[in-house]
N, C-alpha and C positions, 0 to 999 in steps of 0.2 A: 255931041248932044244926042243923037241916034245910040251910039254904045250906049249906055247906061239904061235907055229904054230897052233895047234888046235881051240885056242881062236883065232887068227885074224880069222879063216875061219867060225867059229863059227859065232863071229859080221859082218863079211862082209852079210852073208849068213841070218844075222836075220835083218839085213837095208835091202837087197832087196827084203826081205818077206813083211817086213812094208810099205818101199814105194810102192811094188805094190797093199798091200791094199787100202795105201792112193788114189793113181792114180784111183781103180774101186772104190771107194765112189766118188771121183770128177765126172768120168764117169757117173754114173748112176744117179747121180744129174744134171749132164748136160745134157742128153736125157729126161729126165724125163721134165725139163723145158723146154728143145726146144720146146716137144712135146704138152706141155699145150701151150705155145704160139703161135704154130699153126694153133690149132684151134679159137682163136681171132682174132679180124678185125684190121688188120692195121689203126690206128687212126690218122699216121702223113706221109698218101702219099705223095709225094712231087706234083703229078699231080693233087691232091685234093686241096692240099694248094693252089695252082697257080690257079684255075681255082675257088675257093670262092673269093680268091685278086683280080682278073681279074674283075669278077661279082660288087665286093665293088665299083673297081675305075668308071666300066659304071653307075652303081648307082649315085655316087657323081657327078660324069660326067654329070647326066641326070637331076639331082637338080638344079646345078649350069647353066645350059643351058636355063630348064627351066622357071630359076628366073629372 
């Protein structure tokens, strides 16, 4: 009657060992890339974007006006 107690406490106690390994490998892989991302230049500002599209349309704007 005691086995069977033992072993559930046993597996409960060996899943929350594993998942919280799993969890600190995700962790440290997720700082680890925030971190490298950080120091990179945002390449898809939305105030960058809008203001080379702005730039395009006076450009065409200033063709077709000129022509």
């Amino acid at each position: 009657m005691l086995g069977p107690v033992f072993f559930m406490l046993y597996v409960f106690f060996v899943f929350f060992v594993l998942i919280n390994m799993f969890l600190a490998i995700i962790n440290d892989t997720y700082s680890e890339v925030k971190g490298d991302l950080e120091g990179q230049p945002n390449e898809f500002e939305m105030g960058d974007y809008f203001k080379k599209v702005a730039e395009s349309f006076i450009v065409i704007s200033d063709r077709l006006l000129n022509n």
